[in-house]
C-alpha positions, 0 to 999 in steps of 0.5 A, a space after each residue: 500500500 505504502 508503495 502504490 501511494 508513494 507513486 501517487 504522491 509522486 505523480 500528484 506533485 510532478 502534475 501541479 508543476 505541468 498545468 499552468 503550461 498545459 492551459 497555455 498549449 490547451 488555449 492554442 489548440 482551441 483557437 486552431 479549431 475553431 479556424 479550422 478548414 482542413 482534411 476529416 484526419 488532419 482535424 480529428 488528430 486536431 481533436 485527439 490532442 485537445 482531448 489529451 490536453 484536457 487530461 487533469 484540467 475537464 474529463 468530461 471534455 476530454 470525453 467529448 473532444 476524443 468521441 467527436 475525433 471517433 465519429 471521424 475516423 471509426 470505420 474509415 480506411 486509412 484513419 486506423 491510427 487515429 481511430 486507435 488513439 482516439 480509443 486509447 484517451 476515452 479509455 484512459 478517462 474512463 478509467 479516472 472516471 472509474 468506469 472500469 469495464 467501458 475502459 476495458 473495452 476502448 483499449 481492447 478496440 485500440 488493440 485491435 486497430 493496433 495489431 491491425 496496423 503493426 504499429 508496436 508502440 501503440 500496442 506496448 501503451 496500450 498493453 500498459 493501460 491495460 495492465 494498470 487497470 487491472 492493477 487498480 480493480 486488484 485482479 491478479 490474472 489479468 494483471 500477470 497476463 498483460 505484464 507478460 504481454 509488455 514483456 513479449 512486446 519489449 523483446 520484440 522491439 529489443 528493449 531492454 528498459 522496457 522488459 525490466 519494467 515489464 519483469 518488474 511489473 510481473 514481479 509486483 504481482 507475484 508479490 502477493 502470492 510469494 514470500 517475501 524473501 522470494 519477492 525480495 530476492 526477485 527484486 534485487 535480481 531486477 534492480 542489478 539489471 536496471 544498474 547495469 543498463 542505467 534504467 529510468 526505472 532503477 530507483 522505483 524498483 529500488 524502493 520496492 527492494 527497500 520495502 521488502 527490507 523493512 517487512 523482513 525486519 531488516 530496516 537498516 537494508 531497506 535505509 540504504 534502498 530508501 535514501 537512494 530514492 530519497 536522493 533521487 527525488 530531491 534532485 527532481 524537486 518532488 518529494 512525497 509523503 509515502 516515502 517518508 513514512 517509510 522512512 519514520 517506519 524504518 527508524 522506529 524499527 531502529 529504535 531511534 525516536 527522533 529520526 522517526 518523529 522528524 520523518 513522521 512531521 515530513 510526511 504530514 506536510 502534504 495529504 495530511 488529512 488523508 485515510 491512508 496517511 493517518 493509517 500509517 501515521 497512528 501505526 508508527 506513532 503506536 511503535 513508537 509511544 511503545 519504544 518509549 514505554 507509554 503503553 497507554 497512548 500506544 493503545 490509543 493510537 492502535 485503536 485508531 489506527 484499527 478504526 481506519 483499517 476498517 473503515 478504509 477495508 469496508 469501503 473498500 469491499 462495498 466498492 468492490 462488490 458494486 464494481 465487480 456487479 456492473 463488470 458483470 452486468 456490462 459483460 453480459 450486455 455485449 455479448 448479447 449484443 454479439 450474438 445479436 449482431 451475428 444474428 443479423 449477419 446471418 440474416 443479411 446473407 440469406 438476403 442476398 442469397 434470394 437477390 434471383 428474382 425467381 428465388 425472391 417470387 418463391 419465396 414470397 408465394 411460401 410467405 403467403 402458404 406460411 402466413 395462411 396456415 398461421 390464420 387457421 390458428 388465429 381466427 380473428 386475424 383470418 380476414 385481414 391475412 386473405 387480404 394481405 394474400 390477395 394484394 400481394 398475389 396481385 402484385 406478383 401477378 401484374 407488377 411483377 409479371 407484365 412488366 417483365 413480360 414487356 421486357 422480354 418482348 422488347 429484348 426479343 425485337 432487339 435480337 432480331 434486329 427488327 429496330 432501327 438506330 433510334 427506336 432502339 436508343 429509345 426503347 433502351 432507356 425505356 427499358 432502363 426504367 423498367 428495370 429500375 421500377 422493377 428493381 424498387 419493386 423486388 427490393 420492397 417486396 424483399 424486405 416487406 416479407 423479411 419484416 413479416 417473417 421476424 420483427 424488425 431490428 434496426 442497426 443503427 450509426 452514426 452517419 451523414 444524413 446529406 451524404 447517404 442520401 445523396 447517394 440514393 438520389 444520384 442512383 435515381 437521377 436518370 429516372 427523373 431526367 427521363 421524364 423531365 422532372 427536376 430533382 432538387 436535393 437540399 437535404 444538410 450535412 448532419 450526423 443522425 443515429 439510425 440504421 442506415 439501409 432503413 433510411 436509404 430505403 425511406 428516402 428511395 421509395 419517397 423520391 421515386 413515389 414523388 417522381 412517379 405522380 409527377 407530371 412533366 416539367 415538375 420539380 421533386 425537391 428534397 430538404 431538412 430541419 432540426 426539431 429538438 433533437 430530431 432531424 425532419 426530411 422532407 419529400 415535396 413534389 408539384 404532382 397529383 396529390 391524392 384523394 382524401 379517401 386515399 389518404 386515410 388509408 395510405 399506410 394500410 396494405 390491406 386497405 390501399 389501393 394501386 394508382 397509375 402514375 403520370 406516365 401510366 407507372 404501376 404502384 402497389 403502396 407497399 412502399 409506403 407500408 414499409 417507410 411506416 415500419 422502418 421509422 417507427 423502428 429507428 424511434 422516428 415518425 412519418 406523415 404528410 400533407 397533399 392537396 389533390 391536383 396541388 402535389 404532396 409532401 411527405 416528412 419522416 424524422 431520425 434522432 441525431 444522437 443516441 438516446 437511452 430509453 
């Protein structure tokens, strides 16, 4: 105990010296970002070192600079490093913050990244993050495990200071299972090595060997150890009040009052009022009222030292006992959420695998003996399940069936050659058309039966609303051109939380809605708002709009009914029935507002951040 607070003593005092010239380059960063104009990686090393720099100033903001680095970076080739490091300074806070498990696993995902890059360095801190974290919550095998693991690294890379820190380190953990002439010797063994190599960590392994001197009774040993480091510290500037009550407990030993009272009065200059230093001070002050013969006030203060004991033991085992619940509770959530990940790769496979459209109409036609079966069962459902049946029988049969059968025809006068140049061109870009109508078609179908047969699981990301949609309205583009309809996307950059192929899907199915009961020359313009902490997207055209008996039952599927579009496209409504499901499933809603000859507007919103219900 007296060691570990020794080292904290230490880093406290050598850390008020930093701060001042912390705040100045902390200062300096802060006005580069805000100027700020360059590359996504440039900026997000831009985040990481404000973040780092907040380290003994604010944890919560360098929480929030180090997240906002990793909104930038995850997930993107190239920025493993910097995705890496952004982990590494989250890990590092939570574990200030004594979030031990959320800690443990942003190091183990800058372990990842770093094994990924072959980067050493950053896999030998990371490996020593690790291993001091699992030194604070007092687990011994984890500890030896990641002590082993600098110690594999540090031979690798053929650094001889590093692997005597890393025996060292495996050392103090043998410590506790070890005898102490055994630690002792161990440590000895070491401190030669580090002589020799004149190690930065010669004296902080020479003070454990003091350390051991003193609880083997020999304090005269543990003196010679013990001033060594003193000497070093005081050439430092930093001296702390661990090691000098390490001294007044060597002195006392001795039997020589004076010297430990002075040491004892050095130690009480700083962390005075502490539990652990009021520990040490009525232990030694015990010793030494017993040297002198006052057995009374020797009593006393073993009383109170006792007192402390306790107290510090309890708090101590109650902390423990709650850490070592909320580990196990969080270990459990991730590998449940692993499972289920696993479980939706699982099922994104089988997608594809019925991409055939042969296979994707078989498919549906047992979704429909499936679901029939299931209404025997459940009487009260029969109604609306025949229904459902019909309107998907009819859209295999007659959105399915006679545009393909056109396809056909069409490729059939193509290979006989039996059209000129431009029928031709033109029969090609109608052809174009079909295919994509039929496409969307296939591709909602798909999903509406995906959704039949298990509930709806959203994964949702962090991504850029303005980016993916984009990506859906180029793919679409050609559709609006062909028939001269204006597309105009205006949606803004914004990070949004949701799952990200349901909201490609509900700004697809809008768009090419909007652009079907769009009559030439019309405009289709897609925009964006933030309401509280939702963002609204927005789906207007200058189209037919729609009956009021059409709108009341426009997200019903066993109640809609098809509509010819201004060019006579087909429509079925499922569409609609599966943009309803889909934000509804992201923790979002949709509605609209049209004006029958006037054109509609259809509105659905995402959150933008993560919220926990």
């Amino acid at each position: 105990m007296i060691i570990r607070k020794l080292k904290l003593s230490i880093l406290c005092l050598s850390l008020c010296g930093t701060l001042i010239a912390q705040t100045a380059t902390l200062d300096s960063l802060l006005t580069v970002l805000d100027s700020f104009s360059g590359k996504k990686s440039d900026k997000a090393s831009l985040l990481i070192d404000i973040s780092r720099e907040y380290n003994n100033v604010d944890v919560e903001k360098g929480i929030f600079y180090a997240t906002e680095a990793l909104l930038l970076t995850q997930n993107k080739k190239g920025m493993e490093l910097l995705e890496a490091r952004a982990h590494i300074n989250l890990g590092n806070y939570y574990q200030w913050q004594k979030n031990y498990y959320t800690s443990f696993t942003h190091y183990k995902k800058a372990e990842k990244l770093a094994i990924k890059i072959n980067n050493l360095d950053m896999l030998l801190g990371v490996y020593r993050n690790i291993r001091l974290l699992f030194n604070i919550i007092n687990d011994i095998e984890n500890e030896m495990y990641y002590s082993n693991k600098i110690r594999e690294i540090a031979i690798e890379k053929g650094d001889p200071d590093m692997e005597i820190f890393a025996r060292f380190s495996y050392g103090k953990v043998l410590y506790k299972d070890l005898g102490l002439q055994e630690a002792l010797d161990y440590f000895l063994e070491i401190y030669q090595q580090a002589l020799l190599l004149n190690s930065v960590h010669t004296n902080l392994i020479g003070s454990h060997c003091g350390y051991a001197y003193l609880k083997l009774g020999q304090p005269r040993e543990a003196l010679h150890f013990l001033y060594q480091t003193l000497s070093s510290e005081e050439s430092l500037g930093v001296t702390s009040s661990a090691l000098f009550s390490i001294f007044a407990e060597a002195y006392a030993m001795l039997q020589d009052v004076d010297s430990a009272y002075y040491f004892l009065d050095k130690s009480e200059e700083s962390f005075a009022y502490r539990n652990d230093v009021l520990l040490d001070k009525y232990r030694i002050i015990s010793m030494l009222d017993t040297i002198k013969g006052d057995y009374r006030s020797a009593l006393e203060n073993f009383k109170k030292f006792h007192q402390i004991s306790d107290s510090i033991s309890k708090a101590g085992k109650t902390a423990e006992i709650a850490r070592m619940k909320n580990w196990h509770e969080l270990e459990q959530k991730d590998n449940e959420n692993e499972i289920l990940q696993q479980e939706k790769q699982k099922q994104q496979r089988l997608i594809l695998i019925l991409s055939v459209t042969l296979l994707m109409i078989i498919a549906l036609l047992l979704l429909v003996a499936l679901l029939y079966r299931k209404t025997a069962e459940k009487n009260n459902e029969l109604k609306k399940l025949h229904i459902v049946k019909d309107k998907l029988f009819s859209v295999i049969a007659h959105d399915l069936r006679s545009p393909i059968a056109s396809l056909m025809t069409v490729m059939k006068l193509v290979n006989e050659n039996q059209l000129d140049a431009d029928m031709q061109a033109q029969l090609m870009n109608d052809l174009t058309c079909r295919v994509d109508s039929i496409y969307g078609l296939l591709d909602n179908l798909l999903r509406w039966a995906k959704s039949q047969m298990q509930r709806i699981i959203p994964s949702p990301v962090y991504f850029d609303a303005q980016e993916a949609s984009r990506e859906v309205t180029d793919f679409i583009r050609g559709v609006a051109e062909s028939k001269k309809i204006i597309l105009n996307n205006h949606i803004q950059k914004q990070q949004i939380f949701a799952d990200k192929d349901m909201f490609a899907v509900l700004v697809r199915n809008l768009t090419t809605n909007a652009i079907k009961y769009t009559a030439a020359n019309g405009e289709v313009t897609l925009d964006s708002e933030l309401q509280n902490n939702m963002m609204v997207i927005s789906v207007k055209d200058t189209g037919t709009g729609m009956p009021i008996e059409v709108q009341e039952q426009l997200f019903k599927l066993s109640e809609t009914k098809s509509r010819r579009g201004t060019n006579d496209e087909s429509g079925t409504g499922l569409g609609l029935v599966l943009c309803a499901d889909f934000v509804k499933a992201n923790g979002g809603n949709i509605w609209f507002t049209s004006k029958y000859g006037e054109g509609s507007t259809f509105f659905f919103s995402f959150p933008i951040s993560f919220v926990s219900e």
